[in-house]
C-alpha positions as CSV (number, residue, x, y, z in Angstrom):
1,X,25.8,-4.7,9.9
2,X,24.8,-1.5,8.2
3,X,24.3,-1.5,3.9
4,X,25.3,0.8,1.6
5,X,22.2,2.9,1.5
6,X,22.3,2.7,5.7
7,X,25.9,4.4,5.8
8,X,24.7,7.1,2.7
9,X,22.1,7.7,5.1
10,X,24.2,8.3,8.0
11,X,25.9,10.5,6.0
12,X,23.4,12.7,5.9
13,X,23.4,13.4,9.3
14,X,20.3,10.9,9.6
15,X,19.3,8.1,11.5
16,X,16.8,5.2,9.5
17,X,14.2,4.2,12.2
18,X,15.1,0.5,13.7
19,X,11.6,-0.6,12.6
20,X,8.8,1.2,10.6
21,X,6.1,3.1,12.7
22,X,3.2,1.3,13.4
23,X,0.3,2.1,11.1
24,X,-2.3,5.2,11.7
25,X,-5.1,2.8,11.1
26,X,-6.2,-0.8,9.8
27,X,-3.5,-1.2,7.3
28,X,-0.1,-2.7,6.4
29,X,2.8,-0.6,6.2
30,X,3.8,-2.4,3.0
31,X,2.2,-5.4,1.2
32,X,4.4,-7.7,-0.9
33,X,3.4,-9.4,-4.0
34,X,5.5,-11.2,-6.5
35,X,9.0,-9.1,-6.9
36,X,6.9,-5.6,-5.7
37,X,6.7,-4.2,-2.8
38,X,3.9,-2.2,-2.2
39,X,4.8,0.7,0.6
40,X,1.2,2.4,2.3
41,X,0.7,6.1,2.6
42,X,4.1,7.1,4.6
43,X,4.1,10.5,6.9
44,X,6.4,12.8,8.2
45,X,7.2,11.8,11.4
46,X,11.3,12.0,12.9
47,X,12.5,8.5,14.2
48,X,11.6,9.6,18.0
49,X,9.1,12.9,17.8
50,X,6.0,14.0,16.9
51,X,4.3,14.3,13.4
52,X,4.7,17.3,11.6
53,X,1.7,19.1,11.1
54,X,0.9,21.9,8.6
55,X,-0.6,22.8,5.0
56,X,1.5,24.3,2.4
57,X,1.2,28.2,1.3
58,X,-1.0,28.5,4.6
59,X,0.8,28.0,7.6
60,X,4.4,26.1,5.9
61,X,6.6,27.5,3.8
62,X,7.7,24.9,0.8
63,X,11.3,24.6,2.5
64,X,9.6,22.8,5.9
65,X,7.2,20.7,3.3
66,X,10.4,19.2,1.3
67,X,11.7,18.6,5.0
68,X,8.6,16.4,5.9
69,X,9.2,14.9,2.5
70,X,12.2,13.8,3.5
71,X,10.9,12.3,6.6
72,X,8.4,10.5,5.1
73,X,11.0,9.2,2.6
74,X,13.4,8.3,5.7
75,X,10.0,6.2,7.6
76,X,9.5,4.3,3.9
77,X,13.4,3.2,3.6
78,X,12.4,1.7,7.1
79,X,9.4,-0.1,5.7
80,X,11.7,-1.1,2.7
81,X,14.5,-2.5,4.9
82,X,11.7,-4.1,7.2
83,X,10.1,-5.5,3.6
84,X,13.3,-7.0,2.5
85,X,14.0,-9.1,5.6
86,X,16.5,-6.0,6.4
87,X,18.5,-6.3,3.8
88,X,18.1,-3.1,1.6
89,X,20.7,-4.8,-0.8
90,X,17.5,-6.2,-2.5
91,X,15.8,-3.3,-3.5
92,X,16.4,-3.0,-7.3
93,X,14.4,0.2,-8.1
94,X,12.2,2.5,-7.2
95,X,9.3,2.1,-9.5
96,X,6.8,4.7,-8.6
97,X,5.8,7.9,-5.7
98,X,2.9,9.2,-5.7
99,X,2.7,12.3,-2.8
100,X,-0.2,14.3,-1.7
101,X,0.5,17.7,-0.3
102,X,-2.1,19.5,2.0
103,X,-2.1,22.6,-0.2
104,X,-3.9,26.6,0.4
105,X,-6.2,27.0,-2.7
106,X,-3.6,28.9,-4.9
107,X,0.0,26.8,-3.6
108,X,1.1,25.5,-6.9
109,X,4.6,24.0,-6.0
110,X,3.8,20.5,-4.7
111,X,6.5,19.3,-6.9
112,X,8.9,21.4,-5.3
113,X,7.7,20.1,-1.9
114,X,7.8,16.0,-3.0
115,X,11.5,17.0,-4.1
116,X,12.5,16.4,-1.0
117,X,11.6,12.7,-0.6
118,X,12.8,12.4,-4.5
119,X,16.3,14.1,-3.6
120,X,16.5,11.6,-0.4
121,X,16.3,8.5,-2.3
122,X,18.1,9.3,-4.8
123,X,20.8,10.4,-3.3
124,X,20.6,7.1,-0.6
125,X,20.1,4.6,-3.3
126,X,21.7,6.2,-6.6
127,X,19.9,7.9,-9.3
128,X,19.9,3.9,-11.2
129,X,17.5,2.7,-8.3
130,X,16.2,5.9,-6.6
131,X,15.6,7.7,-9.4
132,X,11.3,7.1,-10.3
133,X,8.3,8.0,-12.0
134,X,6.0,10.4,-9.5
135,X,2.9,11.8,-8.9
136,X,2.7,15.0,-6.6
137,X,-0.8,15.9,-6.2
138,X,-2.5,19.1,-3.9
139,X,-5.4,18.1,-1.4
140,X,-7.3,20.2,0.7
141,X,-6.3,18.6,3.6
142,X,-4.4,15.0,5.0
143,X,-5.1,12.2,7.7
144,X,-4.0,13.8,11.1
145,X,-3.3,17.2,9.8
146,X,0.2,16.3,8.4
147,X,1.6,18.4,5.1
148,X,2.3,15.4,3.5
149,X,1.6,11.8,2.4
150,X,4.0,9.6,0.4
151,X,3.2,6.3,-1.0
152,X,5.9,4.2,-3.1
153,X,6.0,0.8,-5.4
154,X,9.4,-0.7,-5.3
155,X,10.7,-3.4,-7.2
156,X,12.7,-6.3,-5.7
157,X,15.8,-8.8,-6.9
């Protein structure tokens, strides 16, 4: 049975991965404690594909960044719904993002670029839950070469 935020989703024109990727490293995906839910570094990969790769004002354009945001915003609804025994129904905000863009020296627009993850959940949980406080912050470069690195603290009913 699909939830609210599922069918929004699938709206879209997107498909939520069945079950969060498996980790890059020796990490979690997410770590609960108490009502929070505590989502690792998330990255733009499609349900079945390869990882984007790219830096932002070098070789990506901030159109194609806000598009790996959105992936990476897509991969930690799966960690949510994976989180919340699959029931997203229990998500009752979205506390805080913090996203690092692999940014060129002078690229200034890393808000711009974490829009795209912001504007995705949003838009599939409604401004009173998806709606945060963020942090979007330009590094010189990111774990496997991807443009982008989201993290996320959600709160739980």
């Amino acid at each position: 049975m699909s939830s609210v935020v599922e069918d929004k989703i699938k709206a879209m024109g997107l498909a939520l991965p069945g079950a969060p990727l498996a980790p890059k490293g020796n990490y979690m995906s997410y770590n609960i404690t108490g009502k929070y839910v505590y989502l690792a570094g998330h990255l733009p990969q499609p349900a079945e594909g390869e990882l984007m790769k790219g830096r932002l004002g070098e070789n990506m354009t901030v159109e194609e960044g806000a598009h790996a945001a959105r992936l990476c915003g897509l991969q930690m609804v799966a960690s949510m719904k994976a989180a919340c025994n699959g029931d997203l129904s229990k998500v009752k905000k979205i506390v805080k993002v913090v996203g690092f863009v692999a940014s060129a020296n002078d690229f200034t627009a890393q808000p711009s670029v974490l829009n795209g993850c912001s504007d995705f959940l949003g838009e599939a949980f409604g401004v009173e839950i998806g709606r945060h406080a963020r942090s979007a912050l330009g590094v010189n470069v990111l774990p496997l070469g991807v443009p982008v690195e989201i993290e996320a603290i959600i709160e739980l009913h």
